[in-house]
C-alpha distance (Angstrom), angle and dihedral (degrees) to the residues before:
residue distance angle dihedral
X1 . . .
X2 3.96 . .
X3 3.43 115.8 .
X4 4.07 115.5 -139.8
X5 4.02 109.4 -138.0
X6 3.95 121.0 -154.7
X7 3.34 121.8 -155.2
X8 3.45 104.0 -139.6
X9 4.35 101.0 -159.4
X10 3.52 83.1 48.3
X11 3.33 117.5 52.1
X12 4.03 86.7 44.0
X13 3.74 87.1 61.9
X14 3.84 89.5 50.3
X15 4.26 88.8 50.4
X16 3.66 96.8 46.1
X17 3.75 97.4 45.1
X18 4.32 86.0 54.1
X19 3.45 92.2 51.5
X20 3.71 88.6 50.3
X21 3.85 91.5 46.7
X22 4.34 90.4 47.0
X23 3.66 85.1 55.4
X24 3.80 100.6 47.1
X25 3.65 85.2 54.2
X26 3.84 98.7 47.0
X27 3.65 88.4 45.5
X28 4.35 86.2 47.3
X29 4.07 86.0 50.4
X30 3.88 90.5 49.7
X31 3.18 88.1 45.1
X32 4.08 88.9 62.8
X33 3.47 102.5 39.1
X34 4.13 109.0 90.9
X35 3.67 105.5 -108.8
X36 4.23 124.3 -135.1
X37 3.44 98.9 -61.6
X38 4.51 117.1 -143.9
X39 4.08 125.9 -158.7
X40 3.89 103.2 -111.9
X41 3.53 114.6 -104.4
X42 3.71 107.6 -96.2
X43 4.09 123.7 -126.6
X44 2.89 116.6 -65.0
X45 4.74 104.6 -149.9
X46 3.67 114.5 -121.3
X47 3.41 104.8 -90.6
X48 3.81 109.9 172.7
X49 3.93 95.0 110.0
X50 3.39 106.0 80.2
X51 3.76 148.5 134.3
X52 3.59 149.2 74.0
X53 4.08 111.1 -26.1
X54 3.44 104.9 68.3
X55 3.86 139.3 62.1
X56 3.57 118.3 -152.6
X57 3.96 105.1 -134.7
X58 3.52 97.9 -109.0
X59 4.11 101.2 176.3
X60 4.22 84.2 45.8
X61 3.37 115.8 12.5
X62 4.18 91.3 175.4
X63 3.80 91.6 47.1
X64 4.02 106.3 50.5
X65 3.48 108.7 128.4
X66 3.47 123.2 -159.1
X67 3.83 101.4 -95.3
X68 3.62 108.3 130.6
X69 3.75 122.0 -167.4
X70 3.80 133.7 -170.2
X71 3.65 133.3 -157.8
X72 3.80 94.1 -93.1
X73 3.88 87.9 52.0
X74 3.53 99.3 44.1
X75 4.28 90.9 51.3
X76 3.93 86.2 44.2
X77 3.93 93.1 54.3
X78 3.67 89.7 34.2
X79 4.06 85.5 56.6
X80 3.58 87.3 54.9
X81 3.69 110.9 36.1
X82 3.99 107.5 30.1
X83 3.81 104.3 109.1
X84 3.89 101.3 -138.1
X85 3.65 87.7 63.0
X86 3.14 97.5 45.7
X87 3.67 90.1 55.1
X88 3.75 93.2 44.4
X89 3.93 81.2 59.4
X90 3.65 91.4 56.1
X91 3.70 91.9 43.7
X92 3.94 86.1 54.7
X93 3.71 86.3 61.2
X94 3.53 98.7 39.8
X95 4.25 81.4 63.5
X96 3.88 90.3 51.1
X97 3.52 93.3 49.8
X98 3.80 97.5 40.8
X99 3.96 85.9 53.7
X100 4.03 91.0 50.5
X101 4.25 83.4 55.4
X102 3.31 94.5 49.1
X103 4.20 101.7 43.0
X104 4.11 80.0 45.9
X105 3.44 86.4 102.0
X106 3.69 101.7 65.8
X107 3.85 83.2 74.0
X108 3.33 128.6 86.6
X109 3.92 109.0 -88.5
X110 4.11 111.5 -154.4
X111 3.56 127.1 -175.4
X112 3.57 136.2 -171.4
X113 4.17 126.5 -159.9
X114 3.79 137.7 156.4
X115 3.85 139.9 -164.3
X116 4.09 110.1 -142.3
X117 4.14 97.5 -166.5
X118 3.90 119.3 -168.4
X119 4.05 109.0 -173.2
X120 4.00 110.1 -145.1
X121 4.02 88.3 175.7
X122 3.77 122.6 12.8
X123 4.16 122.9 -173.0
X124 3.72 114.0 -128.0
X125 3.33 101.2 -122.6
X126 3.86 126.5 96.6
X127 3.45 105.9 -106.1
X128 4.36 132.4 140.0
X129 3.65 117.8 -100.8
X130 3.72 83.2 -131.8
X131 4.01 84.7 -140.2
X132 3.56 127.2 132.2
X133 3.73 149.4 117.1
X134 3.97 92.6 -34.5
X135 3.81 87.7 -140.7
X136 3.91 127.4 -88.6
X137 3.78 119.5 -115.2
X138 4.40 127.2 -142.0
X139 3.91 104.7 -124.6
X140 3.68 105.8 -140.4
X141 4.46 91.1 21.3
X142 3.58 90.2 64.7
X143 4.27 87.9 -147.5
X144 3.81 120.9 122.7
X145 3.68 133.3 -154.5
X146 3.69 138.1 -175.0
X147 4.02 144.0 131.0
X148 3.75 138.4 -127.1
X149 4.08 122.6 -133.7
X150 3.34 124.0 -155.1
X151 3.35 114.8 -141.9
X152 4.21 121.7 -174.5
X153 4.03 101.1 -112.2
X154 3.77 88.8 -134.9
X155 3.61 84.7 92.0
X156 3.97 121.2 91.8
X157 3.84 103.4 -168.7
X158 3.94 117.2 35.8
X159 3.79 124.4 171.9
X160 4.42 113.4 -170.0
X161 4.08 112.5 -179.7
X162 3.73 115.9 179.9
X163 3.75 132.1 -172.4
X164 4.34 114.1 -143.5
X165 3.42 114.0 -161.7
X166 3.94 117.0 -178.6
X167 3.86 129.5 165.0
X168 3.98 124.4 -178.5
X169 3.47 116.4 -113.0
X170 3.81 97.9 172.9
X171 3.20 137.0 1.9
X172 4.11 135.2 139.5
X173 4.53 94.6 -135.2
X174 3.51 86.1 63.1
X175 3.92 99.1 44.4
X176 3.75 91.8 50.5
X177 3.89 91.5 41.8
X178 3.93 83.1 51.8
X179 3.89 96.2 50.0
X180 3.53 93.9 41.9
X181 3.58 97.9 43.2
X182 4.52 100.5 87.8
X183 4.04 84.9 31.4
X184 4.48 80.4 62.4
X185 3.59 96.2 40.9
X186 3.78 87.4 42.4
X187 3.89 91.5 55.7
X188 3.47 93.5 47.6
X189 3.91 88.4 54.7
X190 3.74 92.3 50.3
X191 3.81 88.9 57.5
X192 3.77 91.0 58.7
X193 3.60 93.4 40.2
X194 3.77 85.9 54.9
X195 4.15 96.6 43.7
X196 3.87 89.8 49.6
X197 4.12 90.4 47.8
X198 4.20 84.6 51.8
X199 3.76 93.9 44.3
X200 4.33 85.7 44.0
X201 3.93 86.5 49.9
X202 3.88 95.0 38.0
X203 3.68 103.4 40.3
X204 4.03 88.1 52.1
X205 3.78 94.4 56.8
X206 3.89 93.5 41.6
X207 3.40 78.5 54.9
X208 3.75 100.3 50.3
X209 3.66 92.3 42.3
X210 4.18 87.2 59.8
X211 3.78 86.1 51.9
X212 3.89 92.8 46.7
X213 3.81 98.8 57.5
X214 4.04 87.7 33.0
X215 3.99 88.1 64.3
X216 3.66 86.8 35.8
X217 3.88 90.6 61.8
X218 4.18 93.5 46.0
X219 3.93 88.5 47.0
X220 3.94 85.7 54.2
X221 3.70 94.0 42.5
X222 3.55 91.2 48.4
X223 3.72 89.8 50.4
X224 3.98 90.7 44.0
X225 3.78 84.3 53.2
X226 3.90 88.3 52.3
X227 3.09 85.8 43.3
X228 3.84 97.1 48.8
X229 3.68 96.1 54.4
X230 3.97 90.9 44.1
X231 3.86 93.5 62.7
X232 3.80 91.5 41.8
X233 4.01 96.0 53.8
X234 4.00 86.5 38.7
X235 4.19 87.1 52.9
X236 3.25 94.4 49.8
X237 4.00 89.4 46.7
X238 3.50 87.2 47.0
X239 4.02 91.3 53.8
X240 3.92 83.8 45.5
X241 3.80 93.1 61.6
X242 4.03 86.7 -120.6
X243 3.40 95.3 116.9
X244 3.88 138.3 36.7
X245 4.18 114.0 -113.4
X246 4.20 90.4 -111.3
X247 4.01 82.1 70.9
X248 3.53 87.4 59.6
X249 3.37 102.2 33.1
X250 4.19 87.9 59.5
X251 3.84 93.1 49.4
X252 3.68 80.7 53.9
X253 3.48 96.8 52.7
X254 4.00 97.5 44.5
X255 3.79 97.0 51.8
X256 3.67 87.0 50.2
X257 4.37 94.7 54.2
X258 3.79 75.1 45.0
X259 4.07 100.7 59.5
X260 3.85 84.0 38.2
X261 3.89 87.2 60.8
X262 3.34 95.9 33.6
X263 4.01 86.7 47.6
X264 3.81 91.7 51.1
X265 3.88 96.0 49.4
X266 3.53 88.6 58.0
X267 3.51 95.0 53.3
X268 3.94 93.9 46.2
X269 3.80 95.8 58.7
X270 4.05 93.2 58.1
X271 4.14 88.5 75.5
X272 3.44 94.3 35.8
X273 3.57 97.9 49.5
X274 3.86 78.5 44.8
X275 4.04 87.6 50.9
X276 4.40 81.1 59.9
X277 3.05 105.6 54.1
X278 4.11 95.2 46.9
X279 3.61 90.9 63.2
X280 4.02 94.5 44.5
X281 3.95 90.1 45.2
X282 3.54 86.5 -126.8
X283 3.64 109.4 168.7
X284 3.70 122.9 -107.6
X285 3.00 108.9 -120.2
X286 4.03 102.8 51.2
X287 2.96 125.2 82.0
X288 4.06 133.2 -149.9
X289 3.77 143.7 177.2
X290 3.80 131.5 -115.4
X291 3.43 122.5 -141.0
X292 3.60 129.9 171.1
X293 4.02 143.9 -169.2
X294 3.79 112.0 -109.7
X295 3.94 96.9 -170.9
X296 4.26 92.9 43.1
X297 4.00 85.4 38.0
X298 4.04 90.2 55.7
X299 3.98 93.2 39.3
X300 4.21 87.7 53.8
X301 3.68 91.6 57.7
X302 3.68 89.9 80.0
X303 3.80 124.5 91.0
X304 3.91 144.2 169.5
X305 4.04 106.3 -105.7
X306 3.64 94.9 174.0
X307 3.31 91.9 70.0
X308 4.06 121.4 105.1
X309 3.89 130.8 -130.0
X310 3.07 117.0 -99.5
X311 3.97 113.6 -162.8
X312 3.87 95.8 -163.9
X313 4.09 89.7 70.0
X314 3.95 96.9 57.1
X315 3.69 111.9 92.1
X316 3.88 93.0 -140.5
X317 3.91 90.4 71.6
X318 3.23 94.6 39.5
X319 4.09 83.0 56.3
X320 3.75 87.7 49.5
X321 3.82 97.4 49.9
X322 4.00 83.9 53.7
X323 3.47 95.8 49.6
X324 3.85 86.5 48.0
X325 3.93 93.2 46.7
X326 3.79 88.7 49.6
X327 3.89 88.1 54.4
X328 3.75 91.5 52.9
X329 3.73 84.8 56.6
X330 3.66 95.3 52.2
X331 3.98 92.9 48.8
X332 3.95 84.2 52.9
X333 3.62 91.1 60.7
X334 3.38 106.2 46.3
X335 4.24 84.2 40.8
X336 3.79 80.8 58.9
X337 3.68 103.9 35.9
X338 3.71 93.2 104.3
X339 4.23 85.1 74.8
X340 3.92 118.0 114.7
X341 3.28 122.7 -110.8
X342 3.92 111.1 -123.5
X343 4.16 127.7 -174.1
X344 3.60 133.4 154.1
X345 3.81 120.3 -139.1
X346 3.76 136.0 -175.9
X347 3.73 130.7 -155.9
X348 4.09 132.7 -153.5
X349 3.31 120.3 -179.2
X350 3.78 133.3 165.4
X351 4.13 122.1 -162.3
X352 3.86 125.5 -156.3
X353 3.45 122.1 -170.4
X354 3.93 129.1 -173.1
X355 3.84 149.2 156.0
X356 3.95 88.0 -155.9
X357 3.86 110.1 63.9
X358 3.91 92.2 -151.7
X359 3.43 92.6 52.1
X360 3.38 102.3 47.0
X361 3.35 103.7 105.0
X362 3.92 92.5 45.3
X363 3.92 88.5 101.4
X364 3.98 135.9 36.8
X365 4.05 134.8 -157.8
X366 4.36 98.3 -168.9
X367 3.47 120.8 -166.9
X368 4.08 128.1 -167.2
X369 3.88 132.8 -174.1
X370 3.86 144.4 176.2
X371 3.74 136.5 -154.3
X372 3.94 164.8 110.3
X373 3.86 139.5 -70.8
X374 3.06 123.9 -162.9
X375 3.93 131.0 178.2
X376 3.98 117.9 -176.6
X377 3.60 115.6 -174.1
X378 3.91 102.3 -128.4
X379 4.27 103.9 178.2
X380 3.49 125.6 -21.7
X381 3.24 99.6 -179.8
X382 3.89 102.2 -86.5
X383 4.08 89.7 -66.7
X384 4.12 91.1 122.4
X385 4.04 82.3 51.3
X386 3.67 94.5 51.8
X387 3.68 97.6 40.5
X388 3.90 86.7 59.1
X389 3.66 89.2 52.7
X390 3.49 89.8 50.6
X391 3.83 95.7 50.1
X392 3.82 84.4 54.0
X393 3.71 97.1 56.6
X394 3.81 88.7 49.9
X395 3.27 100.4 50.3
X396 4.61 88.3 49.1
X397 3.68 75.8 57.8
X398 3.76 102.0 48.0
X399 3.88 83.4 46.4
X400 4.23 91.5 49.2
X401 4.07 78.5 47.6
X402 4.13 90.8 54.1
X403 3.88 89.3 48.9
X404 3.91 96.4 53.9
X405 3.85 89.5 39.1
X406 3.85 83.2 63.0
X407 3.55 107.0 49.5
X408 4.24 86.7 45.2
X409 3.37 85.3 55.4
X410 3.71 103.4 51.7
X411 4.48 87.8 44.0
X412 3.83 81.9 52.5
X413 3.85 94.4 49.9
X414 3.77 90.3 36.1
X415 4.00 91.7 51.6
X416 3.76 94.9 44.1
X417 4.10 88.3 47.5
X418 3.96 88.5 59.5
X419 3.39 100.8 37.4
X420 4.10 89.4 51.7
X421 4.08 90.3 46.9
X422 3.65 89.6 49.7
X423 3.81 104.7 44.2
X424 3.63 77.4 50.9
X425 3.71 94.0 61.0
X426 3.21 97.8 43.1
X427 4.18 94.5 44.6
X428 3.35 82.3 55.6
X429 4.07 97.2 51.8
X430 3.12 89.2 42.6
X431 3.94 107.2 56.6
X432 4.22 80.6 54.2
X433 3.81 84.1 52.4
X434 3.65 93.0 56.1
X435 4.11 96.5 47.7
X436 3.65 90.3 43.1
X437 4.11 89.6 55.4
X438 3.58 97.1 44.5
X439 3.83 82.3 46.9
X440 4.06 90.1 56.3
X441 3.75 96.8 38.7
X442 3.84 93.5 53.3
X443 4.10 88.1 54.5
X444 3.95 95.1 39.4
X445 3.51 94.0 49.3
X446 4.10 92.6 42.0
X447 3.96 85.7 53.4
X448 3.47 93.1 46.0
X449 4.05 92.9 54.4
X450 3.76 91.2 48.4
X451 3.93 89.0 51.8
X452 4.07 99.4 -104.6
X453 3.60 106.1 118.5
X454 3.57 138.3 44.8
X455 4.02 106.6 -108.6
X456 4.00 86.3 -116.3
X457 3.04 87.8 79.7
X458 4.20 104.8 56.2
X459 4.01 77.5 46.2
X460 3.70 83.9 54.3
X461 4.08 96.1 48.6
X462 3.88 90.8 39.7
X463 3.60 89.1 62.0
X464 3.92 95.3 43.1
X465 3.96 86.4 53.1
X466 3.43 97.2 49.5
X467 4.14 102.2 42.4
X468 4.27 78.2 48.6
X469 3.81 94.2 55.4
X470 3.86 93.2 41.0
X471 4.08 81.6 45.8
X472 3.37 87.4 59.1
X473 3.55 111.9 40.0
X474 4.45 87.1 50.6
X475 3.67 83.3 48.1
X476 4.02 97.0 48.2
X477 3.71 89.9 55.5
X478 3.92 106.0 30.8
X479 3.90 74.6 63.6
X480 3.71 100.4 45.7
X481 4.15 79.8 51.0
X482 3.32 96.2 50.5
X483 3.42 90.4 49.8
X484 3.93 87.0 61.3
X485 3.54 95.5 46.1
X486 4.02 86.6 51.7
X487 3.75 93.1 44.8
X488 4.03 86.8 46.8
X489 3.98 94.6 44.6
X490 3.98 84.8 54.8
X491 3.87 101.3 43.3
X492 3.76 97.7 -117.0
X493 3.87 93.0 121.6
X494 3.47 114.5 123.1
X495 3.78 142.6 -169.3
């Protein structure tokens, strides 16, 4: 029987160098056979220059300009432009000249009339026309004067002009309307006062808000850029074979949430840039810039909390205290209503009388006189008594009015206080947040390059870094809000 002998070195040589061989040729066939193929990330726009000072025309992007306004601007336009102040302007003199009407009266008041007469049929007896002036009567005095003449009816054509002259010498309308007349004007000039500190207040957070989703968008196109770059280097790694597709596919999926963001932000600041340039009364269809001061914008977020309210500085009880000084006023009058009413008047008349019509007046008969009306309110059937009564009620409710002013005061002044103190906590948190992240993502993504960590976890920093610079930029200007809401609450706004 023949025995078969293996050589044992030998044969292994033979076994390893086919197993090389099979997986040449495996690796020849993969080789050939079209891998998986991915789009190519797109281009990503050159987004280095960004930041705070300028506003990206979002309403026209090809027809900006290059007007560039900045929160002082934009309140001093606002102060001249918005319509509702404007009209509270007009309404302020609307009061003046309502007042100058209504203290009219303390002037002298003349009048002039005549009675032209042409007899068709006369009676033969001697009788007075019983015509005349028909009396004149004082506007606000309530008095009337006049004269009769007595003129012989033989007389076909008479002609009798008279001159009235009256002037108030006392009378309680015109003392109230004299009282009340700066306390109106005043009012009027509170309501502008308080439009223009509303348009200050309003105008500055419009503002703000612009500036919010403006550093909003260059924190997302910063991170798209990031973002950009990351799915480029992890393509080409893919490509390599250094990486497995998931990595890309993630990068993929994390620029995209970005655009989306990105895409969104854009969208939001068309309305709100719309929002600012409603309460400036800017028109339509211009367009302008916003720019803004980062150093002066991070000094004004500082403000004295130890300070206490102080209700006298807030123009809605200053209103109130009007209202309630105008009451007073109206109590007075009716207190005082029982008064006479005194005016002196004075009367010129001249009478023609003629049967010839061109002659008639060849030939005059003046007359003149001098005197005083008086009017004394006797009974009136208990109205000034109940109008008094009346006055008093009001002004318990004017008072009630003052109390629950005070008390929404202080929760406004209370509420902006905590808000302020903790928007400036969290500001504060969160600008360590954001130097902490970028801190994190800078390692991460250096591990990640030399082949340390998975690429979960630069998706994982990205997205801290990003949710801390959003963090802070809400929190930078929910506190520079705050602060006008605080600065509003105590009557420190300005304009």
């Amino acid at each position: 029987m023949n025995k078969i002998h293996f050589n044992i070195k030998r044969n292994l040589s033979v076994v390893i160098a086919g197993m090389l061989f099979l997986s040449l040729s495996a690796h020849a066939q993969n080789g050939k056979r079209k891998p998986k193929s991915f789009p190519v990330p797109d281009n990503i726009p050159d987004t280095n220059k960004v930041g705070f000072p300028v506003m990206p025309n979002a309403t026209n992007p090809g027809n900006g300009g290059d007007q560039y306004l900045t929160l002082k601007q934009c309140i001093d336009y606002a102060l001249i432009h918005q319509p509702a102040l404007n009209k509270s302007l007009i309404n302020v003199d609307i009061a003046k000249t309502t007042n100058a009407i209504n203290l009219s009266a303390w002037l002298p008041q003349a009048n002039a009339n005549g009675n032209l007469i042409h007899y068709i049929q006369q009676s033969n007896a001697n009788i007075s026309t019983g015509v005349g002036t028909g009396g004149s009567t004082t506007g606000s005095t309530g008095t009337s004067t006049g004269s009769t003449s007595n003129v012989r009816s033989s007389y076909s054509n008479t002609f009798i002009p008279e001159l009235a002259i009256t002037q108030a010498i006392v009378s309680p309308n015109l003392l109230y309307a004299a009282k009340t007349a700066p306390l109106l004007v005043k009012q009027a000039q509170q309501i502008t006062d308080s439009t223009k500190i509303y348009l200050v207040s309003a105008v500055s957070k419009s503002f703000y808000n612009v500036l919010l989703t403006l550093q909003q968008i260059n924190v997302l196109k910063e991170d798209t850029t990031r973002l950009g770059k990351n799915l480029r280097d992890t393509y080409h790694q893919y490509k390599g074979g250094i990486v497995d597709e998931t990595d890309y596919l993630q990068a993929t999926i994390t620029l995209n949430n970005s655009r989306a963001q990105l895409k969104q932000a854009n969208e939001n600041i068309v309305p709100q840039y719309a929002a600012l340039k409603q309460l400036m009364g800017y028109e339509p269809a211009k367009d302008f810039n916003v720019s803004i001061d980062t150093v002066q914008m991070m000094n004004d977020i500082q403000i004295d909390t130890t300070r206490q309210l102080e209700y006298e500085k807030r123009i809605e009880y200053q209103q109130i205290k009007t209202r309630k000084d105008l009451q007073l006023q109206l109590s007075s009058y009716y207190r005082y209503q029982f008064l006479p009413t005194v005016s002196g008047f004075f009367n010129y008349s001249a009478q023609f009388a003629n049967n010839n019509f061109p002659s008639l007046l060849s030939k005059a008969y003046p007359s003149s006189l001098v005197g005083l009306s008086i009017s004394i309110p006797i009974f009136t059937g208990f109205a000034r008594l109940h109008n008094l009564h009346k006055s008093h009620l009001q002004e318990q409710l004017i008072g009630w009015d003052e109390a629950d002013l005070k008390l929404q005061l202080h929760k406004e002044y209370a509420t902006g206080l905590a808000d302020y103190r903790s928007n400036l906590y969290n500001f504060n948190i969160q600008q360590k947040n954001v130097a902490m992240a970028k801190r994190v993502y800078f390692v991460v993504d250096l591990q990640y390059k030399q082949g340390i960590v998975a690429y979960l976890n630069v998706i994982t920093a990205e997205t801290n870094l990003i949710t801390a610079e959003i963090n802070y930029t809400n929190a930078l200007f929910q506190l520079l809000s705050s602060k006008i809401d605080l600065e509003k609450a105590m009557g420190d706004i300005t304009y």
